[in-house]
C-alpha positions in Angstrom: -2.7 24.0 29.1 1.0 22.5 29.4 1.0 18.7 29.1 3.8 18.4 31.5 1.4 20.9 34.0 -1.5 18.3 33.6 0.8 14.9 33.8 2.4 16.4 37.1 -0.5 16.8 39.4 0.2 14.6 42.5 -3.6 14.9 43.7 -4.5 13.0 40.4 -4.2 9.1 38.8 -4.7 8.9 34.8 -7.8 6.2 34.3 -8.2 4.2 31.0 -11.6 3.0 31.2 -11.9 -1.1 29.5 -13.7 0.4 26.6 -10.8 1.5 25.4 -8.5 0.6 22.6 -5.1 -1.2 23.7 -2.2 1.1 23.0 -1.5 0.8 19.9 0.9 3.4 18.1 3.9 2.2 16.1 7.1 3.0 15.7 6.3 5.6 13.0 3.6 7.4 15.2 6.6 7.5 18.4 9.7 8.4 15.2 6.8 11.5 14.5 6.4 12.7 18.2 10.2 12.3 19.1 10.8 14.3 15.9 8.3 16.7 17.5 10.1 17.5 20.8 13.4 17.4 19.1 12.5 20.6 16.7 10.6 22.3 19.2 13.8 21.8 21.5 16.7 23.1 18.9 13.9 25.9 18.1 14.0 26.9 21.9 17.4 26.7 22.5 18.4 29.0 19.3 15.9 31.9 20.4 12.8 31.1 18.4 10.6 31.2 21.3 7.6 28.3 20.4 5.5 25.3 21.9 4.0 22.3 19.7 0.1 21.7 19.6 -0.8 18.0 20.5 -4.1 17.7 21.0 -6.5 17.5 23.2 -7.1 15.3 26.2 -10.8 14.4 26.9 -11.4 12.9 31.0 -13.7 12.9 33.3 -13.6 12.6 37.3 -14.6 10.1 39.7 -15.6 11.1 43.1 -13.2 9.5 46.0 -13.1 9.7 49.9 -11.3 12.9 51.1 -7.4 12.5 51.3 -7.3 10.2 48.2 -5.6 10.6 45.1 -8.3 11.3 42.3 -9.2 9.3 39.3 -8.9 11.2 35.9 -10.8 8.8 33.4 -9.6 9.2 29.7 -11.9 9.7 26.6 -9.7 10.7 24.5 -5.9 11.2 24.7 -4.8 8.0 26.1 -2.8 6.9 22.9 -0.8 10.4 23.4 -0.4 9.9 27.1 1.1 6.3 27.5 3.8 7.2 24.8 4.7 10.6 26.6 5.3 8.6 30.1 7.6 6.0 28.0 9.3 8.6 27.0 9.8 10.2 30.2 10.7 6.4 31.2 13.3 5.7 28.8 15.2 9.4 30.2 15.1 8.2 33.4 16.7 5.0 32.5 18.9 6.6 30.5 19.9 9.1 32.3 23.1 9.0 34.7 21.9 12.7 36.5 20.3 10.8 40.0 18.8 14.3 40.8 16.4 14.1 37.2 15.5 10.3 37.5 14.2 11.6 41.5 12.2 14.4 39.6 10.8 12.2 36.8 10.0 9.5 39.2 8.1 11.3 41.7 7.0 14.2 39.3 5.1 11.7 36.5 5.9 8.5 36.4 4.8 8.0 40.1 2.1 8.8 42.2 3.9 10.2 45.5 0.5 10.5 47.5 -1.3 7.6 46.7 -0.6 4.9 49.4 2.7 2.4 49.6 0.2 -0.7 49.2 -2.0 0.9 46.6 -0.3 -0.2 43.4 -3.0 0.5 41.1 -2.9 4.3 42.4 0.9 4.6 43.0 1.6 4.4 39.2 0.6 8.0 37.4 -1.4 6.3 34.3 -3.5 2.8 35.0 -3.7 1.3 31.7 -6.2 -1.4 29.9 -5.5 -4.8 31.7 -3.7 -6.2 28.3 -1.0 -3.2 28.8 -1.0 -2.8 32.7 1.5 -5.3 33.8 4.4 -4.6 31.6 4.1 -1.1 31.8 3.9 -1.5 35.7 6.9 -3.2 35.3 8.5 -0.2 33.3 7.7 2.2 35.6 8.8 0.2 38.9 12.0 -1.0 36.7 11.0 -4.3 37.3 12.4 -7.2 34.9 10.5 -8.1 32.0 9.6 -11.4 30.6 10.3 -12.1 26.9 6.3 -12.1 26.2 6.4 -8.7 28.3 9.0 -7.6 25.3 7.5 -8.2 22.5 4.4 -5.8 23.1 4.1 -2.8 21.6 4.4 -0.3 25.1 8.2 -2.0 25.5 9.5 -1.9 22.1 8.4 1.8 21.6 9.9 2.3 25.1 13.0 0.7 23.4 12.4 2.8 20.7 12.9 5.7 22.4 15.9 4.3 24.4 17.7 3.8 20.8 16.6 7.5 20.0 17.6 8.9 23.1 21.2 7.4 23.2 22.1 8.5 19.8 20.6 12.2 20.8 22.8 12.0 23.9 26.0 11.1 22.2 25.9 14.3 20.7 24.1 16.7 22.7 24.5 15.5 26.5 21.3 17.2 26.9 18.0 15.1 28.2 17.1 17.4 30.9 16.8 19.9 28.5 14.5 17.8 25.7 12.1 18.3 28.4 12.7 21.5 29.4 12.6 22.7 26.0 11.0 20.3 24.1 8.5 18.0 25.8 7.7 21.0 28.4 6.7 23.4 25.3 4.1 20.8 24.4 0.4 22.5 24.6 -2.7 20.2 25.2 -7.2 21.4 24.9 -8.3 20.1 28.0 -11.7 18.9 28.2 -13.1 18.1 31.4 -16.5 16.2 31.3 -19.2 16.7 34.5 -21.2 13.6 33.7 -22.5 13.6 37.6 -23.6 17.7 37.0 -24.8 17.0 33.3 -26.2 14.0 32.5 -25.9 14.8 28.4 -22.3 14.9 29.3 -22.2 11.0 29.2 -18.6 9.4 28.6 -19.8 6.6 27.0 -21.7 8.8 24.7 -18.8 11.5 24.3 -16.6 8.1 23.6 -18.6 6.7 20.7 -19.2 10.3 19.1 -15.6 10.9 19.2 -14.3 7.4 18.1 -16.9 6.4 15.5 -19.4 9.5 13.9 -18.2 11.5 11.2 -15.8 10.7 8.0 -12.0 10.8 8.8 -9.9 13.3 6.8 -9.2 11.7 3.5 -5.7 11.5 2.1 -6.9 14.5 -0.3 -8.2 16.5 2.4 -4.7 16.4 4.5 -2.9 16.7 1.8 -4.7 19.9 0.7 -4.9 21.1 3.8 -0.9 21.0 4.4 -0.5 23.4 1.3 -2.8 25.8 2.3 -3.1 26.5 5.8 0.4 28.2 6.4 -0.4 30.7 3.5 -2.2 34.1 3.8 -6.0 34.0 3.3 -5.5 35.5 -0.6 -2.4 33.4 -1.8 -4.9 30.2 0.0 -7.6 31.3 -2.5 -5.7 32.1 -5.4 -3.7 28.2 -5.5 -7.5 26.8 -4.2 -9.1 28.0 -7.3 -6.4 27.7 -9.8 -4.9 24.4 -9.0 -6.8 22.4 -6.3 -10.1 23.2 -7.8 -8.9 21.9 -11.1 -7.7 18.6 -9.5 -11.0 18.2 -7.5 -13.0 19.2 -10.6 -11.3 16.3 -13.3 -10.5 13.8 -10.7 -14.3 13.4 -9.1 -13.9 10.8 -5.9 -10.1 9.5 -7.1 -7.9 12.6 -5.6 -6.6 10.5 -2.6 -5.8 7.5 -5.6 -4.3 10.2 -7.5 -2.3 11.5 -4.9 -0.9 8.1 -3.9 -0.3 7.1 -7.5 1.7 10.4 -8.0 4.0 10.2 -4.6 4.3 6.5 -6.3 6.0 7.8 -9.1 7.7 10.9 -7.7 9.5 8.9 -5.0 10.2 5.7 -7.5 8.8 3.7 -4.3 5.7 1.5 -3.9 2.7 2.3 -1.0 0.3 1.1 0.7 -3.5 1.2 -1.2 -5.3 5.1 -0.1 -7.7 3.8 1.8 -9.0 5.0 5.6 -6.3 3.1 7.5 -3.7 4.2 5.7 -4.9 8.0 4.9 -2.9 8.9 8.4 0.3 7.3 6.7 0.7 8.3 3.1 0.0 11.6 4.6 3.3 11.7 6.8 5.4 10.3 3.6 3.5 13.1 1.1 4.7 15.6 3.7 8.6 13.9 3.9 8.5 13.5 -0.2 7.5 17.1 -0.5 8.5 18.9 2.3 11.5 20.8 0.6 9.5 22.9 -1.9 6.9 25.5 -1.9 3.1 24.9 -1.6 2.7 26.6 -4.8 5.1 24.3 -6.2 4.0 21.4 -5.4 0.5 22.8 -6.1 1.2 23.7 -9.9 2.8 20.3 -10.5 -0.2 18.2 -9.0 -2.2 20.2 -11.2 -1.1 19.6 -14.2 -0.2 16.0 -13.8 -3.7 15.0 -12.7 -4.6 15.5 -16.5 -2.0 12.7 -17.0 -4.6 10.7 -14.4 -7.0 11.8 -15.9 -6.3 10.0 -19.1 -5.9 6.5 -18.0 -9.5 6.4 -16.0 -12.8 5.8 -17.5 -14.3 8.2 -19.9 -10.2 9.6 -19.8 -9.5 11.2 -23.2 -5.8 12.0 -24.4 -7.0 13.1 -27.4 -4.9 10.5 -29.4 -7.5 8.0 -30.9 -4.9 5.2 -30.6 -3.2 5.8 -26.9 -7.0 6.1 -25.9 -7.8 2.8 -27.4 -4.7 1.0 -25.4 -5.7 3.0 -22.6 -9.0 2.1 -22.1 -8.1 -2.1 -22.1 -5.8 -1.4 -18.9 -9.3 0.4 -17.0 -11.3 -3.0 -17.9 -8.2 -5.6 -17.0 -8.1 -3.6 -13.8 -4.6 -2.9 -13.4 -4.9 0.4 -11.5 -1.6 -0.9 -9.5 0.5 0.5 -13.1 -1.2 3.9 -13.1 2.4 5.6 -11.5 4.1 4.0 -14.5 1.5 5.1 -17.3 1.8 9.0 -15.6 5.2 8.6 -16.1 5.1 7.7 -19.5 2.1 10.3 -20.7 4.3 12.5 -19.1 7.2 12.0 -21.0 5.2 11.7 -24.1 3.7 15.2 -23.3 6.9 16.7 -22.7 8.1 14.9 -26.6 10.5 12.2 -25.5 8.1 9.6 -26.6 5.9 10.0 -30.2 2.5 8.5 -30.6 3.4 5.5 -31.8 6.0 5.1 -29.2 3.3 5.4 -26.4 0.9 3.0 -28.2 4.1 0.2 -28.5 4.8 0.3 -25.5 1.2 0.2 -23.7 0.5 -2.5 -26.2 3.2 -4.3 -25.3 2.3 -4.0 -21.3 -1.0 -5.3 -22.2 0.3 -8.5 -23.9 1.9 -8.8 -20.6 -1.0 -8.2 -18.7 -3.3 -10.4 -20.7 -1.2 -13.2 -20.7 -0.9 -12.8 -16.9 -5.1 -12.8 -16.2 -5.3 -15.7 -18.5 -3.1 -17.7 -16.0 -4.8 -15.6 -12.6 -1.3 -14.0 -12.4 -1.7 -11.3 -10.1 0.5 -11.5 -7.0 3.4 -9.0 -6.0 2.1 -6.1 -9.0 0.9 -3.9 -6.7 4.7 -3.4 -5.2 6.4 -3.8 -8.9 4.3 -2.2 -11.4 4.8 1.5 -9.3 8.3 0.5 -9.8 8.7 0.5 -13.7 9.0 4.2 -13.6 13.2 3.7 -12.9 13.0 1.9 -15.9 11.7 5.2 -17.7 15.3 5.9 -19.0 15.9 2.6 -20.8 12.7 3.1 -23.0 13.6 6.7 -24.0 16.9 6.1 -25.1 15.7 2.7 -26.6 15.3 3.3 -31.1 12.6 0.5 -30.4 10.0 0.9 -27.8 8.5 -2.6 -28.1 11.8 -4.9 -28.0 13.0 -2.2 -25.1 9.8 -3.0 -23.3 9.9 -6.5 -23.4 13.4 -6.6 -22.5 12.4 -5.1 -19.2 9.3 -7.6 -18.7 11.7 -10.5 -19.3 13.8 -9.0 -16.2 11.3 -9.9 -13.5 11.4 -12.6 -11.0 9.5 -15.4 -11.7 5.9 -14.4 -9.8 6.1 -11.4 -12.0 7.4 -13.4 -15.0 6.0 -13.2 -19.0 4.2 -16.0 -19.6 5.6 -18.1 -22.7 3.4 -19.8 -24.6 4.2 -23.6 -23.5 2.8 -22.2 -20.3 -0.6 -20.9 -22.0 -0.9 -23.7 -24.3 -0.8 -26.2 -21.8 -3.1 -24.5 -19.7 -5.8 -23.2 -22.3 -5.8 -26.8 -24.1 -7.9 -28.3 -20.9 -8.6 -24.8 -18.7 -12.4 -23.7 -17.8 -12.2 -20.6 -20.0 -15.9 -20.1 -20.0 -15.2 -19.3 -16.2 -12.5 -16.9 -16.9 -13.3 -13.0 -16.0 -11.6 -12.1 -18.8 -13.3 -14.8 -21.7 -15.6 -12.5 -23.8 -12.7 -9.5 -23.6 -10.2 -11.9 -25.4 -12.6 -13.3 -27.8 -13.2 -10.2 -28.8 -10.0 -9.4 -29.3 -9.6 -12.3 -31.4 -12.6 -11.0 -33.8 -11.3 -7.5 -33.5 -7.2 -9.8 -35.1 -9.5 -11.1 -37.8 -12.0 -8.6 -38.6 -10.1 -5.4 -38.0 -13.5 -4.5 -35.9 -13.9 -4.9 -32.0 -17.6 -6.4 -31.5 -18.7 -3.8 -28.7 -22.7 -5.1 -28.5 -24.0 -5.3 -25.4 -26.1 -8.4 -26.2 -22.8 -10.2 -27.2 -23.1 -13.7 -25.5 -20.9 -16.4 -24.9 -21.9 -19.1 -26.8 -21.3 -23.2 -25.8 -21.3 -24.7 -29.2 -21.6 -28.7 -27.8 -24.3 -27.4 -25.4 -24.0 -27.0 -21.3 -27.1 -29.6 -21.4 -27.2 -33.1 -23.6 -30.4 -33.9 -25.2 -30.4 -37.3 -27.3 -29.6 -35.7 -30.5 -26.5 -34.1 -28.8 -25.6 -37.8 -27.7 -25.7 -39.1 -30.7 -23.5 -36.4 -32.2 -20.7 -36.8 -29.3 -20.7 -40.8 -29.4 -20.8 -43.6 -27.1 -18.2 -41.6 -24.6 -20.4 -38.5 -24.5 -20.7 -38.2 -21.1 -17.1 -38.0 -20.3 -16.6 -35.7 -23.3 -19.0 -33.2 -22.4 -16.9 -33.4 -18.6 -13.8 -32.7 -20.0 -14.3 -30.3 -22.7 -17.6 -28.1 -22.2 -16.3 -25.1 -21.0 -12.6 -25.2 -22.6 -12.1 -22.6 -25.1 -12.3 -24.8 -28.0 -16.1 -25.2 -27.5 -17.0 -21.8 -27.1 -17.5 -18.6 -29.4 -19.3 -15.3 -29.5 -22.3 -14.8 -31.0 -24.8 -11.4 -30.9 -27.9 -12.5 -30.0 -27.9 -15.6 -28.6 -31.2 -17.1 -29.9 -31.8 -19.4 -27.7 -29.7 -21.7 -29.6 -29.2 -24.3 -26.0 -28.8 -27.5 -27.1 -30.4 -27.2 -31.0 -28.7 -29.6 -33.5 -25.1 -28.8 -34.5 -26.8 -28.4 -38.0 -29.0 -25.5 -36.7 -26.0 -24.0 -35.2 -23.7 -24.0 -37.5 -26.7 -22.2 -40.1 -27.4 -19.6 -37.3 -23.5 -19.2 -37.4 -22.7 -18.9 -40.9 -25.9 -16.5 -42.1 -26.7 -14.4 -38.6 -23.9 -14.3 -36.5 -22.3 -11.6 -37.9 -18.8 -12.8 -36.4 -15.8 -14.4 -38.1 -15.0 -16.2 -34.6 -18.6 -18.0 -34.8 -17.7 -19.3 -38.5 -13.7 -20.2 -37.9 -13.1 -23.4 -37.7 -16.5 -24.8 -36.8 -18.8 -24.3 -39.4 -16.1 -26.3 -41.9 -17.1 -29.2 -39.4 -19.3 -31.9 -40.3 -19.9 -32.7 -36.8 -19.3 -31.2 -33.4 -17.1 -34.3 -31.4 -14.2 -34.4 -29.3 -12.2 -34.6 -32.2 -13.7 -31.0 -33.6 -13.6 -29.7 -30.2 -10.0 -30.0 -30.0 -9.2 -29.3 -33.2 -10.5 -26.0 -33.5 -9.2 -25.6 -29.5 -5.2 -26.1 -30.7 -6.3 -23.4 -33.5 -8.1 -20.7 -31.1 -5.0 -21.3 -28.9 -1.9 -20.7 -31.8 -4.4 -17.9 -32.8 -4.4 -15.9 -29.8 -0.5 -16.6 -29.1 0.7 -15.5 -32.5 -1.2 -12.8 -33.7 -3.3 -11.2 -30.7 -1.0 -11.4 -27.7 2.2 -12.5 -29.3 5.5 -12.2 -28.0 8.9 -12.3 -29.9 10.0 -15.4 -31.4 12.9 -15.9 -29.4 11.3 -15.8 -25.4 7.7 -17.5 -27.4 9.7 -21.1 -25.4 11.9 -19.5 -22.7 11.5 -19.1 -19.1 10.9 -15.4 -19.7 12.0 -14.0 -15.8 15.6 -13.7 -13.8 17.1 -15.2 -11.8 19.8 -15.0 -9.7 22.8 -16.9 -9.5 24.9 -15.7 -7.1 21.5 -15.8 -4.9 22.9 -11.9 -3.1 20.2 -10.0 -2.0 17.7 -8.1 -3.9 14.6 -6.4 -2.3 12.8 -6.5 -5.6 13.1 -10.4 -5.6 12.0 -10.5 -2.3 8.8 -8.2 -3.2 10.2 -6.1 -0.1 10.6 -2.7 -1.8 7.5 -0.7 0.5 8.3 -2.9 3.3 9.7 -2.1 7.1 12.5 -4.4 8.1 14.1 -4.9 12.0 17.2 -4.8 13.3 18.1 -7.5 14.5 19.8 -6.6 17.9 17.7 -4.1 18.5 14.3 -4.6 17.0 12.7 -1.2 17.6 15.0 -0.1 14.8 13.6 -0.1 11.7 14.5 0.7 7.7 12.0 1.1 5.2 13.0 -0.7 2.0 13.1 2.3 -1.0 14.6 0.3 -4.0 16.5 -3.0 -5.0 19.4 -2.6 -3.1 18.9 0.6 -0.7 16.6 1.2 2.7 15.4 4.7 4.5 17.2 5.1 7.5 16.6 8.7 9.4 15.7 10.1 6.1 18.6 8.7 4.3 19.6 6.1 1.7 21.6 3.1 2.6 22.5 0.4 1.1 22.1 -2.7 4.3 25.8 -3.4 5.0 26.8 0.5 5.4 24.0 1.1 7.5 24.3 -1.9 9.4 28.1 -0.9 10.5 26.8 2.2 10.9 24.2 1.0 13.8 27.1 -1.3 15.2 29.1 1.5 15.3 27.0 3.5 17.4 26.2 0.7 19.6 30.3 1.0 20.1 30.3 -2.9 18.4 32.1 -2.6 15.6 34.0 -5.6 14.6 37.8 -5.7 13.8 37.2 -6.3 10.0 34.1 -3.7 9.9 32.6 -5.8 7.3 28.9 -6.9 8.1 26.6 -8.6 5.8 23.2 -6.7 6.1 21.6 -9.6 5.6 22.4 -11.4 8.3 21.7 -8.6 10.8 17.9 -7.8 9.7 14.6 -9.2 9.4 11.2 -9.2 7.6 8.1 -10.1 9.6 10.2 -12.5 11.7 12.6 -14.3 9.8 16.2 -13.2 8.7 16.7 -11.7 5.2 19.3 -14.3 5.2 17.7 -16.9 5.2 15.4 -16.3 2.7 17.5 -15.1 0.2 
C-alpha cells in the first residue's frame, strides 16, 4: 500500500511499544531517504511514471471502546515512520502555503478525532518516552529547550529544514515533493492478529525480526547491487566469471577485500567491514561506483582480488622475494596497508615497478613498521596507511624506490612518525623485550642478518640466559647486588637469545650454558657475544645489550644515515590546517551554525559536500551564501566555522 494512504487514517494512532529501539537514524540514513523522494519526484514530473519501495511496516491492533481512535502498535517500521513525519514537519514549517500546513496538520501530523485533552492520542505517532516530548513539541510547534536540540529526532528535523530550503530556492515546489515524491512511496503492510492467533505473538515476531538470522554482509550487498538489475543470463554469465572467482580465492575476506579496494579506488580511508558498518560502506561502494556498468565494475574486482590475494596468508605472487616481504606484513598484522600494497602490485603487474622495485620498497615499509611495534606505535594507521596510495606517483617516477619511500615516511606527523634510533636505543637498553609480541620475529631476523638463514622451527624458544629464577650458583655469578640486577635486566634484550630446543636449561650454570650454546644451539645469535664471556653479570648483560641493539639498528632495520638522529616526521609551521595532521581524513565534520550540516573529510585539504569536493573556506561561503549571510569581504576561514566531535577545527589546529 501507499505510505501516505496508511499515515493518513484519522481512525488510527501509530504505537511504539517500550521494547523498542530509540530513534536512532543519522544524518546519512535521512541524506539517503531525502535523496529518495527527490529522484522519485523529478522522475514524476518529467513523465517517467514510478513509485520507490520502502519497506515494510509490521503492527498490530489494540482493541478500544467504540468511537475511539485506534492504537496501531509498531514491530517493525518505526525508524521509517518518525523520519517521514519530520519530514512532513519540517514542510509545514517551512512552508508559507497556509492551505498545505492545514492539510499536513490535520492529514498526518495530527490526530483530528482523538479528543482535545487526549494528548497522547492527538499526536499521529506516540513515540518511546526518551523521544516523546521533543517530538510532541515538534508537532505542536512548541519551543524547544537546548537539551530538546541536541537529540537526534530535532537535528534530523533540522536536517531536513536545511535540505528543504535549499530545494525551495530553486524549485518553489514542496507541495509537489509530496505529491510526487513522498506520495509515490510504496510500503508491505503486515498486520499481526495476536488476539485471533496466538503464534502471531508481537513479542515473538519482534525478536525474530530484530535478532535471528545473519545480516547481509558487505559482500552480499555489494554483489547483489551488480546483479539484480541485469537479465537472468547476463546475472549468470558475470556470477560465474567474475564473482565466483572472487568468492573462490578470497574464502571469508570478500567484504575486507571490498573495503580495502573502495579504500584505494577513492584515495579515502573507512570504517573496519564489520556488521555495523556493512549498511555504510555499502551506500559509499554504491556512490564510488555508481557511474559505470556492473560488468565493469565486475571485471575490475575480479582481477584485482588476485592483487588481495597476494598479500594474505598462503598468498603467492609467484616472485620468491615479493612473497618473502609479503608474508612479514600478514604476521606484523598491518592489514590497515593492504589498499596501499594493491596499489603497488598493481602497478607492478601493469610494469611500472620491476621486482626489485616492489621488494625496496615493501622492505622499506617494513623497517617502518618494525621500528613502530618495537615502540607499541600503532595509533592513527588505520586512517593513514589507506592513504599512501596518492603517494603512488612519487615512487614511480622516483630512479630509487628506497630513498623515494623513506622520503614519504619522513613526511608524517609525529604519531605516525619513523622512529630514529636515539628513540629505540633508549628504549631497548632497559625495555621488557621478553614481553614484546614481536621478540622471537626480530631475533630471528637478526640470525636470519648473520646467517643468511631465517630459523623457522617451531620448537624455537626464547631463551633467558641469567635465568627468570636465582639459584645460589646464579647468585654467586651476579654478585652481592644480584637481586637488584636480576630486577632490572631479566627480561631486557641483552639477556635473552634463541635457542631450538630449549633443554631445560632454567637456571643451569652459565658454564653449562654457554657449552649447550656453542656445540647444540645451532644459532649464531646464541653464540654472539655471550659465549666470549667469562661470566654472565650486569656488566655482560649490558654489554652484549648495546651490541644486540647497534645490531638490529644498522644492519636489520636500518635507516639512512642522515634521519638515523633526526626527528624523522613534519611539522607544521605556519600551524594552517591539515586534515591529515588532524587524523580527520574519514571523519564527518559540523557546521557550525547549523549543525545538521555535515562534510565528510576526503583528503588533506578537501571535504564531500553533496557529492562534491571542497576545499573548507569555498564551501563555507558557499553555505553562508545560501543562508543569504555573506559577509562584505566574502572571505571565511573554514576553520573557524566547523567542528569535529564538539570542538572547533580552530582550536585545535
Amino acid at each position: 500500500m501507499k505510505l501516505l494512504d496508511m499515515l493518513s487514517n484519522n481512525d488510527v494512532t501509530f504505537f511504539v511499544p517500550p521494547y523498542q529501539r530509540n530513534y536512532e537514524w543519522t544524518t546519512d540514513q535521512c541524506e539517503t531517504f531525502f535523496d529518495d523522494i527527490v529522484k522519485t519526484y523529478n522522475k514524476n514530473l518529467h513523465g517517467n511514471r514510478t513509485e520507490h519501495f520502502f519497506g515494510s511496516i509490521t503492527y498490530f491492533q489494540t482493541e478500544k471502546p467504540f468511537g475511539q481512535t485506534k492504537e496501531l502498535v509498531l514491530i517493525d517500521g518505526q525508524q521509517r515512520i518518525t523520519t517521514t513525519m519530520l519530514f512532513l514537519c519540517a514542510i509545514r514549517d517551512i512552508t508559507s502555503d497556509e492551505e498545505l500546513k492545514s492539510f499536513i496538520n490535520n492529514k498526518y501530523l495530527r490526530n483530528v478525532n482523538a479528543k482535545d485533552e487526549d494528548n497522547e492520542y492527538k499526536i499521529k505517532l506516540k513515540q518511546v518516552e526518551t523521544d516523546w516530548s521533543v517530538y510532541v513539541h515538534l508537532i505542536l510547534q512548541n519551543k524547544l529547550t537546548d537539551k530538546e536540540q541536541s537529540t537526534t529526532i530535532y537535528k534530523n528535523y533540522n536536517y531536513f529544514i536545511f535540505r528543504l530550503t535549499q530545494f525551495e530556492q530553486y524549485e518553489k515546489v514542496p507541495a509537489h515533493l509530496i505529491d510526487l515524491g513522498l506520495n509515490k512511496f510504496s510500503v508491505i503492510s503486515i498486520e499481526l492478529q495476536p488476539d485471533r492467533n496466538e503464534w502471531e505473538n508481537p513479542q515473538e515476531v519482534f525478536e525474530s525480526m530484530n535478532s535471528l538470522g545473519k545480516p547481509l554482509s558487505l559482500a552480499d550487498l555489494v554483489r547483489n547491487y551488480l546483479l539484480l538489475g541485469l537479465d537472468s543470463k547476463k546475472q549468470e554469465h558475470l556470477y560465474k566469471t567474475h564473482w565466483l572467482h572472487i568468492e573462490q580465492i578470497l574464502p571469508g575476506q570478500v567484504s575486507n577485500y571490498l573495503r580495502d579496494f573502495m579504500q584505494w579506488q577513492s584515495k579515502t580511508s573507512y570504517k573496519k567491514a564489520t556488521e555495523a558498518n556493512y549498511k555504510e560502506l555499502y551506500r559509499i561502494f554504491k556512490e564510488i561506483f555508481s557511474d559505470l556498468e556492473a560488468e565493469t565494475v565486475m571485471k575490475k574486482l575480479s582481477s584485482c582480488a588476485d592483487l588481495y590475494a597476494y598479500i594474505l596468508p598462503g598468498g603467492r605472487t609467484g616472485h620468491i622475494g615479493i612473497d618473502y616481504e609479503l608474508k612479514d606484513f600478514q604476521f606484523l598484522r598491518v592489514s590497515t596497508a593492504y589498499s596501499f600494497f594493491m596499489a603497488l602490485l598493481y602497478e607492478w603487474r601493469n610494469g611500472e615497478f620491476d621486482d626489485d622495485d616492489i621488494i625496496d620498497i615493501l622492505h622499506v615499509f617494513k623497517i617502518y613498521i618494525i621500528r613502530r611495534r618495537i615502540l607499541g606505535l600503532t595509533q592513527a594507521e588505520n586512517k593513514t596507511f589507506p592513504l599512501y596510495v596518492n603517494y603512488m606517483w612519487k615512487l614511480k617516477n622516483a630512479p630509487n624506490k628506497r630513498k623515494a619511500m623513506f622520503s614519504i615516511l619522513i613526511q608524517q606527523e609525529n604519531r605516525l612518525r619513523l622512529p630514529n634510533d636515539i628513540e629505540l636505543e633508549r628504549y631497548l637498553m632497559t625495555a621488557n623485550f621478553y614481553n614484546l609480541q614481536y621478540c622471537r620475529f626480530i631475533l630471528s631476523l637478526i640470525e636470519e642478518k648473520m646467517t643468511k638463514n631465517r630459523p623457522s622451527d617451531e620448537k624455537l624458544q626464547i631463551e633467558h640466559i641469567m635465568p627468570q629464577t636465582l639459584n645460589y650458583d646464579w647468585q654467586e655469578e651476579l654478585g652481592d647486588d644480584y637481586e637488584s640486577v636480576h630486577q632490572e635486566l631479566i627480561n631486557t634484550i641483552g639477556n635473552l637469545t634463541l635457542i631450538r630446543h630449549n633443554q631445560e636449561l632454567g637456571n643451569k650454570p652459565f658454564s653449562y650454558k654457554k657449552d649447550v650454546y656453542e656445540n647444540k644451539a645451532g644459532l649464531q645469535i646464541a653464540r654472539k657475544e655471550i659465549t666470549n664471556r667469562k661470566k654472565w653479570n650486569k656488566t655482560s648483560i649490558i654489554h652484549r645489550g648495546k651490541w644486540i641493539i647497534n645490531y638490529l639498528l644498522t644492519e636489520v632495520i636500518p635507516i639512512p644515515e642522515e634521519i638515523r638522529r633526526t626527528n624523522n616526521f613534519s611539522i607544521k609551521e605556519n600551524r594552517g590546517l591539515s586534515f591529515l595532521e588532524l587524523q580527520l581524513v574519514g571523519e564527518t565534520i559540523n557546521f557550525n551554525p547549523n549543525p545538521s550540516i555535515t562534510a565528510k573529510v576526503v583528503s588533506d585539504k578537501e571535504v564531500e559536500f553533496e557529492g562534491k569536493r571542497w576545499k573548507l573556506s569555498p564551501l563555507t561561503r558557499e553555505l553562508f551564501n545560501r543562508m543569504g549571510r555573506v559577509s562584505k569581504s566574502g572571505s571565511y576561514r573554514g576553520a573557524y566555522y566547523w567542528s569535529y566531535d564538539g570542538m572547533k577545527l580552530s582550536s585545535i589546529i
